[in-house]
N, C-alpha and C positions, 0 to 999 in steps of 0.2 A: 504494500500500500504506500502509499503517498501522503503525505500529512505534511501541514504548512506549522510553523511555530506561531502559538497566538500569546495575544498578550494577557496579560492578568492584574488584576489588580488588588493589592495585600491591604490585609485591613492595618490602618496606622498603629504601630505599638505593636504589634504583634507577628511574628513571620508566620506567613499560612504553612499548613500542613502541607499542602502541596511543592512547596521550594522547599519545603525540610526534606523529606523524602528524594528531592531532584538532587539538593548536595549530596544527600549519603550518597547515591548512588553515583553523583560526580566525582567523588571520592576514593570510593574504592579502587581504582586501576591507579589515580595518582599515587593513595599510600603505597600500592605493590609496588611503583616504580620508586619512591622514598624510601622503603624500608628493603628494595633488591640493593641502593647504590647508599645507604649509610644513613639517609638522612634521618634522626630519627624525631621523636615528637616534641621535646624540649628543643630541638633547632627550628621546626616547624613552627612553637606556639613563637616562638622568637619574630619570626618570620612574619608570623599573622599577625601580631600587634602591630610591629612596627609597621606594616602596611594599614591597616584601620587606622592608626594614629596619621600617615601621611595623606591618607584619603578624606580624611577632615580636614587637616587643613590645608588643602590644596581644593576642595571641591563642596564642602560644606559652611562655608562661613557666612555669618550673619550678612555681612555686607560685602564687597569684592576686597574694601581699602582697610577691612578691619581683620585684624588674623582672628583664628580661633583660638581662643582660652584653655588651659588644661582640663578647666573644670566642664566643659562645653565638650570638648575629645572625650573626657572619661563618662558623661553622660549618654553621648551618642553610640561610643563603643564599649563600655563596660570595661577597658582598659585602668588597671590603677595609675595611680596621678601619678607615682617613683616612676613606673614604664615608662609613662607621657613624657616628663621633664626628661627622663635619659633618651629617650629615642629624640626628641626636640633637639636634644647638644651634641649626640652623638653626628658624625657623617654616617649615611647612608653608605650600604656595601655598595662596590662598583658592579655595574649591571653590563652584560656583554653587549657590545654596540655592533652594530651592523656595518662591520670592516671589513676581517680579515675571514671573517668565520662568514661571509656571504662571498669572498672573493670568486669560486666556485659557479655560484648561480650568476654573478653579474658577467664574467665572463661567457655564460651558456645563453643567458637572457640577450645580449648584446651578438650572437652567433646568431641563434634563432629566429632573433627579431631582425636582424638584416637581410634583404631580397638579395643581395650580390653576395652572399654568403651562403647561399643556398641553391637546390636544382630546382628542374621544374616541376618536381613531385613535393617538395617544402621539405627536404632532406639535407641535414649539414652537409655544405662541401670542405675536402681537404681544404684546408688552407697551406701556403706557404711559410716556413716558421718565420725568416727575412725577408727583405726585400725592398723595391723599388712598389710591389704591387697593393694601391690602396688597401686591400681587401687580406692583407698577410695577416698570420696570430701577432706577430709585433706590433703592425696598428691599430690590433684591435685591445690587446694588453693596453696599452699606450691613450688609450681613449678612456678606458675601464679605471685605470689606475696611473695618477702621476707620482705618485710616491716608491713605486716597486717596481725593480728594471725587468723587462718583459721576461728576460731567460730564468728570472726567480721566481717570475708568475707560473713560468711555464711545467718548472721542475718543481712546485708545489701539485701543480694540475696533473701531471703525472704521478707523481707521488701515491695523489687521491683515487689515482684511475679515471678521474674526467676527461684524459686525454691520450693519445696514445701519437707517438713520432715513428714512422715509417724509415726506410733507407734514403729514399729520393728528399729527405728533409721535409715532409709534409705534414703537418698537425690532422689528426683526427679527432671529432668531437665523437664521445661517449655516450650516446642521447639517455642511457637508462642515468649518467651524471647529474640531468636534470632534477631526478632527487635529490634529498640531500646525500651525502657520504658516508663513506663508514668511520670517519673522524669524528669522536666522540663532542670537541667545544664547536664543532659542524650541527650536528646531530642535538645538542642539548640547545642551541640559539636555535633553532627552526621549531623546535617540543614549546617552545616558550612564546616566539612567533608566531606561531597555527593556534595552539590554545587561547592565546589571549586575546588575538582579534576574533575568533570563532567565539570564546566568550564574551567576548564585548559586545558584537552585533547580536548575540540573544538573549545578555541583559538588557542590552539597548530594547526589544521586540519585547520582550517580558516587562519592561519597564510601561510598556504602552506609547513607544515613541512614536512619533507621527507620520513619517514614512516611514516601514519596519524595511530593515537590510535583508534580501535574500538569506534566507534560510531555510533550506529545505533538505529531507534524507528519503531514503529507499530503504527501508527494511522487513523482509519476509524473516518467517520462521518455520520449524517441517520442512527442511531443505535436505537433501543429502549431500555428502560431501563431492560425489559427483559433479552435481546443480550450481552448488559453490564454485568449484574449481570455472565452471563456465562462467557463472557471473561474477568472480572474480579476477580473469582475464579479459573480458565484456569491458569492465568498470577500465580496467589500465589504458584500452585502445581508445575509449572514449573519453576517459579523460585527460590524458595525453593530448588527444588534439583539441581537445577546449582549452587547455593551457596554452598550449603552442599557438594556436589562433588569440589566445586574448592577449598573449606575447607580444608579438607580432603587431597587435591593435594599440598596446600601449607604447611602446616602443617608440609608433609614430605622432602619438599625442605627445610623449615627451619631448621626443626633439621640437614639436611645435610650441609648447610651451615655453622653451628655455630663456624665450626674450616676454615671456608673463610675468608682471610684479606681484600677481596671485596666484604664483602658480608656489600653492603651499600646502597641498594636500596629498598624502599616502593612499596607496589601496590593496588590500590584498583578495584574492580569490584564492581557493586551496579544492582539493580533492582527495578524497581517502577513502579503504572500503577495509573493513572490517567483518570477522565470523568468528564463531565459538560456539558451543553444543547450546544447544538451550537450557539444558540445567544450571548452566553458567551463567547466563545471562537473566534468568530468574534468578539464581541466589543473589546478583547484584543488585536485581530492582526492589527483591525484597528483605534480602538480612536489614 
């Protein structure tokens, strides 16, 4: 079936029954991933304070030009006031930026998204690793990145397997690259990325926001694993080339953009398909 995300409206003071029940069960795969790589629940309630404390006062405040109060923080989050003042004096941990740990997809994004870099089926072509020819991985490093000399770019990108160099000195793109990698601060920036806009745009639609953002899933159950295996090679080819075309689409708004004084907006689209026995996915919608 097909089901749209709608919105809701919680009675004030009180969180409905129904988002209680949506956390637990948002919950349970995060903890398994917390508790497989160390994290454990004293680093986690650390974690959650100090975000309720900064989500007040960055987005609850009485007035824009007035901060929030300790006592206003610990009302709205139940946070004690020691927490409130130490997280208020403390710096914030360093949160990974979208640098080195996307170097990967901007490279792929900027392949894909170029027509002279491609055939006439929308297939990466070889590139040249040098050269005189606009369209070589040096110009294209070089556009991507002014701070990393392209042969550094290029031996990280092998490194990761997003690329592979020939005899005739030719670059090949990886297109299964497109994902993320199997580089672990790869892989943990994208888990943080995909989550947090995917949760944002269905707070945003639960919130009862006025245009609600796409959001929408496919989910059967009484599948066999057969059935699976089809709809989940199904799901890769189609959604491969939804990326790849919306690629493609932004690619050419950005460079249109570049001489826009409002051109100050991010966007992400993501695709993912997911399976597991249905006893599993009952014990998590109801333990």
């Amino acid at each position: 079936m097909i089901e749209p995300v709608e919105s809701s409206h919680p009675t004030p003071g009180q969180p409905p029954p129904a988002l209680l029940a949506a956390v637990q069960r948002i919950m349970r795969p995060l903890v398994r991933g917390f508790i497989r790589f160390g994290l454990t629940f004293p680093v986690l309630s650390d974690i959650l304070k100090r975000t309720y404390v900064q989500i007040v006062q960055e987005e609850f405040r009485i007035s824009p030009d007035k901060p929030a109060s300790d006592s206003r923080i610990t009302l709205l989050t139940r946070v004690h006031r020691k927490d409130v003042r130490k997280f208020r004096i403390e710096d914030a941990p360093p949160s990974l930026r979208l640098g080195d740990a996307s170097l990967t997809a901007q490279i792929i994004a900027g392949w894909l998204g170029d027509k002279a870099r491609l055939d006439r089926q929308g297939k990466p072509l070889a590139l040249p690793r040098v050269g005189d020819d606009p369209n070589s991985f040096e110009a294209l490093a070089l556009t991507t990145s002014k701070d990393m000399h392209p042969r550094a770019i290029l031996d990280e990108l092998l490194r990761t397997g997003a690329v592979t160099l020939d005899a005739q000195d030719q670059v090949h793109l990886n297109t299964n690259a497109f994902l993320p990698g199997k580089d672990f601060e790869q892989l943990a920036f994208y888990y943080g990325l995909g989550l947090h806009d995917h949760i944002a745009a269905s707070t945003y639609n639960l919130s009862g926001g006025p245009v609600p953002f796409l959001d929408r899933c496919v989910h059967y159950s009484g599948l066999s694993q057969q059935s699976v295996k089809i709809l989940q090679q199904s799901s890769h080819e189609l959604g491969m080339q939804t990326l790849l075309a919306l690629n493609s689409k932004a690619k050419q708004l950005e460079a249109q953009d570049q001489t826009n004084a409002n051109a100050d907006q991010r966007m992400t689209f993501g695709v993912y398909f997911y399976h597991a026995p249905d006893e599993e996915t009952e014990r998590d919608a109801n333990d």
